[in-house]
DRENTORKOL-3810 file (N, C-alpha, C; in nm, 4 decimals):
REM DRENTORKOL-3810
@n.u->-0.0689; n.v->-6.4425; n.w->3.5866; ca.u->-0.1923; ca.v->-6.4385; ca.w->3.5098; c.u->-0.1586; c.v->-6.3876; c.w->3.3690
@n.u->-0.1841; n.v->-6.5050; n.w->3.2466; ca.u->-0.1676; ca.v->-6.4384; ca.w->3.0921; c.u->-0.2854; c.v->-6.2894; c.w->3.0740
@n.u->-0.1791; n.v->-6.2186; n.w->2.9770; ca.u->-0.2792; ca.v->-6.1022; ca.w->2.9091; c.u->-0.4057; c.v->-6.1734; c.w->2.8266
@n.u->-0.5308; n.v->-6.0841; n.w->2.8176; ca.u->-0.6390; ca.v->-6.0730; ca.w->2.7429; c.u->-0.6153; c.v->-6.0854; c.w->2.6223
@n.u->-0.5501; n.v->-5.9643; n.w->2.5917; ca.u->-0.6114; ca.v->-5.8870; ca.w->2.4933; c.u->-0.4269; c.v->-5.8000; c.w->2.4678
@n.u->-0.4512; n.v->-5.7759; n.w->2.3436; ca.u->-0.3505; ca.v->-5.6780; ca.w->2.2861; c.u->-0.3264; c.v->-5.5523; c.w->2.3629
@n.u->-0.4569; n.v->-5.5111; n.w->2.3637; ca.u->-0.4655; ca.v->-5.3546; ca.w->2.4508; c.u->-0.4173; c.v->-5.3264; c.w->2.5771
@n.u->-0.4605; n.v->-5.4703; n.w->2.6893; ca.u->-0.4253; ca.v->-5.5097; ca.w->2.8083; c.u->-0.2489; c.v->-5.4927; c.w->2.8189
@n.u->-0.2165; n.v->-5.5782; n.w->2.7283; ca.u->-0.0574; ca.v->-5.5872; ca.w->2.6995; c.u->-0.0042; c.v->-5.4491; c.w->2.7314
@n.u->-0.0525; n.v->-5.3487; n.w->2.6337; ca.u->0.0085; ca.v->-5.2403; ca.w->2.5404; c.u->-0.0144; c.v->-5.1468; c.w->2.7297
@n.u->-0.1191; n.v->-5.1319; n.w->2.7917; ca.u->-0.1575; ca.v->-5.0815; ca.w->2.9150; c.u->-0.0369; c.v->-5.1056; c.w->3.0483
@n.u->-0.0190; n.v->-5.2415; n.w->3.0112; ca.u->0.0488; ca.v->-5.2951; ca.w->3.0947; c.u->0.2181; c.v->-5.2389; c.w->3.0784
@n.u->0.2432; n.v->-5.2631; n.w->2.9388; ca.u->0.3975; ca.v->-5.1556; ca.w->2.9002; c.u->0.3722; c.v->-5.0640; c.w->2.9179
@n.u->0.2904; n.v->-4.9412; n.w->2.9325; ca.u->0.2595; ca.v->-4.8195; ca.w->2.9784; c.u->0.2799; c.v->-4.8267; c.w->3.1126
@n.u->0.1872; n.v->-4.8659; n.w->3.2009; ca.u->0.2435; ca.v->-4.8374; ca.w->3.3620; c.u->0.3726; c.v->-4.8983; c.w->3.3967
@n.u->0.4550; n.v->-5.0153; n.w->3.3125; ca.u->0.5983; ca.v->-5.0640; ca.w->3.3044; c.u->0.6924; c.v->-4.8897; c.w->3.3048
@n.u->0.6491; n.v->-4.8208; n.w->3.1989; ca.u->0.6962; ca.v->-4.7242; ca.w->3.1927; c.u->0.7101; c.v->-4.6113; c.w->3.2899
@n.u->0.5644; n.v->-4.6154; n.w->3.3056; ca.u->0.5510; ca.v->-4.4612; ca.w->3.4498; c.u->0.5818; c.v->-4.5076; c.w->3.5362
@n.u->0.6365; n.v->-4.6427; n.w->3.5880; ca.u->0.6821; ca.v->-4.7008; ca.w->3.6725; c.u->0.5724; c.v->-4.7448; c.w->3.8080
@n.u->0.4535; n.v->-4.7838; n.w->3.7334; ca.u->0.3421; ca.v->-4.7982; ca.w->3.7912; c.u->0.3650; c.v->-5.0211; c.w->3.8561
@n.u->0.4149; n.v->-5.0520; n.w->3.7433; ca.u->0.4424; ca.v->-5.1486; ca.w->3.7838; c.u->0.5582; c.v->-5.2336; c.w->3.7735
@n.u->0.6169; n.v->-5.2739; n.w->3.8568; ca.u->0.7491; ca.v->-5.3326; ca.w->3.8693; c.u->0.7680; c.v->-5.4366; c.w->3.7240
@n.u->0.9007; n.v->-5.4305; n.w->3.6883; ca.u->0.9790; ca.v->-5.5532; ca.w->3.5133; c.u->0.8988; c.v->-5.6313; c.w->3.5722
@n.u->0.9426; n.v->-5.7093; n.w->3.6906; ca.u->0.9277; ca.v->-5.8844; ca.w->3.7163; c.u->0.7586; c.v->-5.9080; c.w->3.6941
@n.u->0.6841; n.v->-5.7666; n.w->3.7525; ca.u->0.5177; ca.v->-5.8270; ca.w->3.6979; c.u->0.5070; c.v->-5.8474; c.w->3.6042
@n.u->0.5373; n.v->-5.7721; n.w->3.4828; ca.u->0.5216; ca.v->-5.7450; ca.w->3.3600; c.u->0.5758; c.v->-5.8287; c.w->3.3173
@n.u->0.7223; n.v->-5.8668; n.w->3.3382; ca.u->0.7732; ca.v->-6.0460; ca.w->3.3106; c.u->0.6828; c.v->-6.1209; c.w->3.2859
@n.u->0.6415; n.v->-6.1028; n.w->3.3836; ca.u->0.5458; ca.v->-6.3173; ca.w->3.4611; c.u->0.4469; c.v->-6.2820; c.w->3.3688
@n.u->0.3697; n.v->-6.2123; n.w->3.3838; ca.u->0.2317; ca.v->-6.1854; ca.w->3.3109; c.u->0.2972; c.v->-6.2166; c.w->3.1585
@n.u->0.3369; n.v->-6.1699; n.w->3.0921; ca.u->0.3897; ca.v->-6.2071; ca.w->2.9139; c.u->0.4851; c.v->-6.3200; c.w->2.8828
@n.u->0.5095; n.v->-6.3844; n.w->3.0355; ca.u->0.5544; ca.v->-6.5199; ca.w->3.0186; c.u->0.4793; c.v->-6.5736; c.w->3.0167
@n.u->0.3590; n.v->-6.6103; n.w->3.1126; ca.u->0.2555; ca.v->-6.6707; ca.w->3.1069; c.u->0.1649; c.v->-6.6611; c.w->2.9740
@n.u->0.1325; n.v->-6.5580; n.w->2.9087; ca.u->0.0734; ca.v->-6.5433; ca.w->2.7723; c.u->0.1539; c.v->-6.6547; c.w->2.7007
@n.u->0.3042; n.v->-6.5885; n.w->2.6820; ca.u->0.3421; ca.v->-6.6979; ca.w->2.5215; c.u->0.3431; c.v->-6.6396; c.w->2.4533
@n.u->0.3793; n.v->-6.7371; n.w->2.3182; ca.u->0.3374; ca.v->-6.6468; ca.w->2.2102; c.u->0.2093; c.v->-6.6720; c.w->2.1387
@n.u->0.1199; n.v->-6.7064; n.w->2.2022; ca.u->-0.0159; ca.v->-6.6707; ca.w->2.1384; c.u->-0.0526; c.v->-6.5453; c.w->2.0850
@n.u->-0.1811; n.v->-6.5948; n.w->2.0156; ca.u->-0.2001; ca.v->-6.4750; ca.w->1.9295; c.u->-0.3292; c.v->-6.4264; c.w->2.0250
@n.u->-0.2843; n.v->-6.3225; n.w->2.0487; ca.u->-0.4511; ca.v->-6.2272; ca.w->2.1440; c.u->-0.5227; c.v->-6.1539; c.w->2.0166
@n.u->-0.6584; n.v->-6.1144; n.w->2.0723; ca.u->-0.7235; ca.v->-6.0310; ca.w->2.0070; c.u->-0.7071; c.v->-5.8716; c.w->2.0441
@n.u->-0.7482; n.v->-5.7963; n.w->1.9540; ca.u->-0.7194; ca.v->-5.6893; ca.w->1.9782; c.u->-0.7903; c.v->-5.6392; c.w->2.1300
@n.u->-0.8877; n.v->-5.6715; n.w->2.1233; ca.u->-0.9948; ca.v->-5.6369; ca.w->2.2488; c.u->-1.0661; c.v->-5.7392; c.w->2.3525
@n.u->-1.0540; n.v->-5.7341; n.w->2.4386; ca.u->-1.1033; ca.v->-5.8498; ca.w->2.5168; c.u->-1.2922; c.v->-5.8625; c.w->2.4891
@n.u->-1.3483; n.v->-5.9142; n.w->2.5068; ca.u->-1.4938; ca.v->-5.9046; ca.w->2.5161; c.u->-1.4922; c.v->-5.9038; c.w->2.6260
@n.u->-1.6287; n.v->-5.7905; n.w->2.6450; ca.u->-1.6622; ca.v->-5.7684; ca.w->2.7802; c.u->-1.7419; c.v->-5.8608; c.w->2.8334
@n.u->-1.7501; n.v->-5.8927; n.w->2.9881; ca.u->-1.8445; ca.v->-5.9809; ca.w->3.0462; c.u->-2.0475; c.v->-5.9647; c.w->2.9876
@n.u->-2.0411; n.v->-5.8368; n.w->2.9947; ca.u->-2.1923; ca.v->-5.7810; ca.w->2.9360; c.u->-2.2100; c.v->-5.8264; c.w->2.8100
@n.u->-2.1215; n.v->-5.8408; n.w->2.7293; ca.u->-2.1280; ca.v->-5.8548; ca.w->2.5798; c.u->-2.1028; c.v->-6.0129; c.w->2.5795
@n.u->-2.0424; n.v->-6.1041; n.w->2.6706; ca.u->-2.0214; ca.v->-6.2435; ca.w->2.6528; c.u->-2.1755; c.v->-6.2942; c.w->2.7149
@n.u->-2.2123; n.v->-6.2256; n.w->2.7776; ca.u->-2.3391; ca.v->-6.2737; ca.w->2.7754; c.u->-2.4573; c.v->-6.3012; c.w->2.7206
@n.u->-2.4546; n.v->-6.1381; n.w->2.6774; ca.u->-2.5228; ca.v->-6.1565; ca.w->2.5466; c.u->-2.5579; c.v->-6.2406; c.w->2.4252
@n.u->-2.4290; n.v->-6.2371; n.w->2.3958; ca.u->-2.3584; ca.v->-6.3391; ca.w->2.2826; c.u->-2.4111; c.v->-6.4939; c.w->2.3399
@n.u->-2.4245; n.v->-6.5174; n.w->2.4342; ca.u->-2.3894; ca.v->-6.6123; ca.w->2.4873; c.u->-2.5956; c.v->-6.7161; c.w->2.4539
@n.u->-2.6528; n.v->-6.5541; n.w->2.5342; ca.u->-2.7784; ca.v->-6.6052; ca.w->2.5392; c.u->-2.8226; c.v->-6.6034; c.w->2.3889
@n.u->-2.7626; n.v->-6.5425; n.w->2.2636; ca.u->-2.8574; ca.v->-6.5500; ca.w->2.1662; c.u->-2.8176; c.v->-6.6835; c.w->2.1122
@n.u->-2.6951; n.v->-6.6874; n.w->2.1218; ca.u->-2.6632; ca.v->-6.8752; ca.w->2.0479; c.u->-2.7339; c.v->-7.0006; c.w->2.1099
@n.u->-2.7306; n.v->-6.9704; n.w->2.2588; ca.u->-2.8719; ca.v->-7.0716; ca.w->2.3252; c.u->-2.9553; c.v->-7.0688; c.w->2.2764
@n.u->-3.0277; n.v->-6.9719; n.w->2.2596; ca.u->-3.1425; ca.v->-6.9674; ca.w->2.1991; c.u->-3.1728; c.v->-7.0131; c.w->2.0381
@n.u->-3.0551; n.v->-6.9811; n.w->1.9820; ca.u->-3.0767; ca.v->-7.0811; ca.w->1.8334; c.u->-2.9953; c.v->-7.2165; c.w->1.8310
@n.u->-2.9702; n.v->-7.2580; n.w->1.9118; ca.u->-2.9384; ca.v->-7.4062; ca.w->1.9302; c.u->-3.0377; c.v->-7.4647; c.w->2.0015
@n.u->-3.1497; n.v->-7.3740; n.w->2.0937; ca.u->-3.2933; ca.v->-7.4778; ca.w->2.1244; c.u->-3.3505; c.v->-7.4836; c.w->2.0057
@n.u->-3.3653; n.v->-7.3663; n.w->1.9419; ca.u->-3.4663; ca.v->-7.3378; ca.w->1.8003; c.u->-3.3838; c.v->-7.4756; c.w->1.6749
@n.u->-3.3032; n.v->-7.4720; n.w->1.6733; ca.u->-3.1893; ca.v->-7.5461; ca.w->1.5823; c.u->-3.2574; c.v->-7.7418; c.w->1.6301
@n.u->-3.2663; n.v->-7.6851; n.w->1.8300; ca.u->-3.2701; ca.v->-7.8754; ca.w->1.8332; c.u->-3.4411; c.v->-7.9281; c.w->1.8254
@n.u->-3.5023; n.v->-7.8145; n.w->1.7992; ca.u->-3.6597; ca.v->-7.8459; ca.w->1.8108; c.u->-3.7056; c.v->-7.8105; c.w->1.6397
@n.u->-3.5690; n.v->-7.8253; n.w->1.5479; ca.u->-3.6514; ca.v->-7.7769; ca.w->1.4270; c.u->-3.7106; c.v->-7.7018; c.w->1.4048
@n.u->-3.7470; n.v->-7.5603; n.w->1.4831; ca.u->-3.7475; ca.v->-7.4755; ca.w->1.4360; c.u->-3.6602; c.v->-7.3616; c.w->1.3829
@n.u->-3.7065; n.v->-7.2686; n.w->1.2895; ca.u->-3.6112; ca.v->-7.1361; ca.w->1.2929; c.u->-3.5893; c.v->-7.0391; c.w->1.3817
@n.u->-3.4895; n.v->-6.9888; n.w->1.3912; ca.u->-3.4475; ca.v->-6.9064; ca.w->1.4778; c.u->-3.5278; c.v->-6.7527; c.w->1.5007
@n.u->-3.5312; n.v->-6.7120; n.w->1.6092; ca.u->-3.6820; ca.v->-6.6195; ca.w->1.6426; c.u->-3.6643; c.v->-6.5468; c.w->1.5733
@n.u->-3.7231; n.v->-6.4077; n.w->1.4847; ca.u->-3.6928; ca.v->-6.2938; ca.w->1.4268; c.u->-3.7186; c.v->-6.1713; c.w->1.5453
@n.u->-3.6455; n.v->-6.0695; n.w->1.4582; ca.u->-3.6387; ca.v->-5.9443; ca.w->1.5658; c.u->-3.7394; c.v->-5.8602; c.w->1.5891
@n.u->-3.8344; n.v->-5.7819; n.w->1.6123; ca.u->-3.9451; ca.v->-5.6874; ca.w->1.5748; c.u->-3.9225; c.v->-5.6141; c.w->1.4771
@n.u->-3.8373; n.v->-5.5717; n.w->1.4056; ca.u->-3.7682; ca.v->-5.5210; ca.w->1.3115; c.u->-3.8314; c.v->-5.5795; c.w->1.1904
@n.u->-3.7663; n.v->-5.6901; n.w->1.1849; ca.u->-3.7258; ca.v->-5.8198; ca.w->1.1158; c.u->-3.9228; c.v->-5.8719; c.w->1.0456
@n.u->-3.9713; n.v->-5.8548; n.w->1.1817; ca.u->-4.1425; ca.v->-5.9393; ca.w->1.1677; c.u->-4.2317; c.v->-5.7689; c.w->1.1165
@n.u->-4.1553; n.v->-5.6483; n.w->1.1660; ca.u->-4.2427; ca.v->-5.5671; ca.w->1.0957; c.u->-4.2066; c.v->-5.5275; c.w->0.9082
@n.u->-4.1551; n.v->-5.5674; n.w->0.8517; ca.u->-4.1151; ca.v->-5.5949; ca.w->0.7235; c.u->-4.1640; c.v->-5.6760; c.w->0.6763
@n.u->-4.2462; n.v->-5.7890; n.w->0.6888; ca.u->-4.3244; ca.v->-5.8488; ca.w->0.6398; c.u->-4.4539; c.v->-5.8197; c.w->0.6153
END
């Protein structure tokens, strides 16, 4: 299984070290990565969701011609 994330990596040479997990895992796993470029931080499942539902929501608003909803924030400023 490739690493996430940078951090994942950096976690993973740490228990390499305390001897939490055997070279050959730590092998396979950063063979499988490559040399791609990771991000520093993985996104969390909670936060891909999120993300996930507000872009739905302005791609219905986007396919029905309208604008995209405002925030309560946003509508009490007017």
């Amino acid at each position: 299984m490739p690493f996430k994330s940078q951090a994942q990596r950096r976690k993973f040479a740490q228990l390499l070290v305390e001897g939490k997990i055997s070279p050959q895992t730590f092998e396979e796993w950063n063979r499988e990565t490559g040399g791609r470029k990771l991000p520093e931080r993985a996104a969390s499942a909670k936060r891909q969701e999120s993300v996930g539902a507000k872009t739905r929501t302005a791609q219905k608003a986007k396919a029905h011609g309208s604008r995209t909803p405002k925030t309560k924030r946003a509508a009490k400023k007017r």
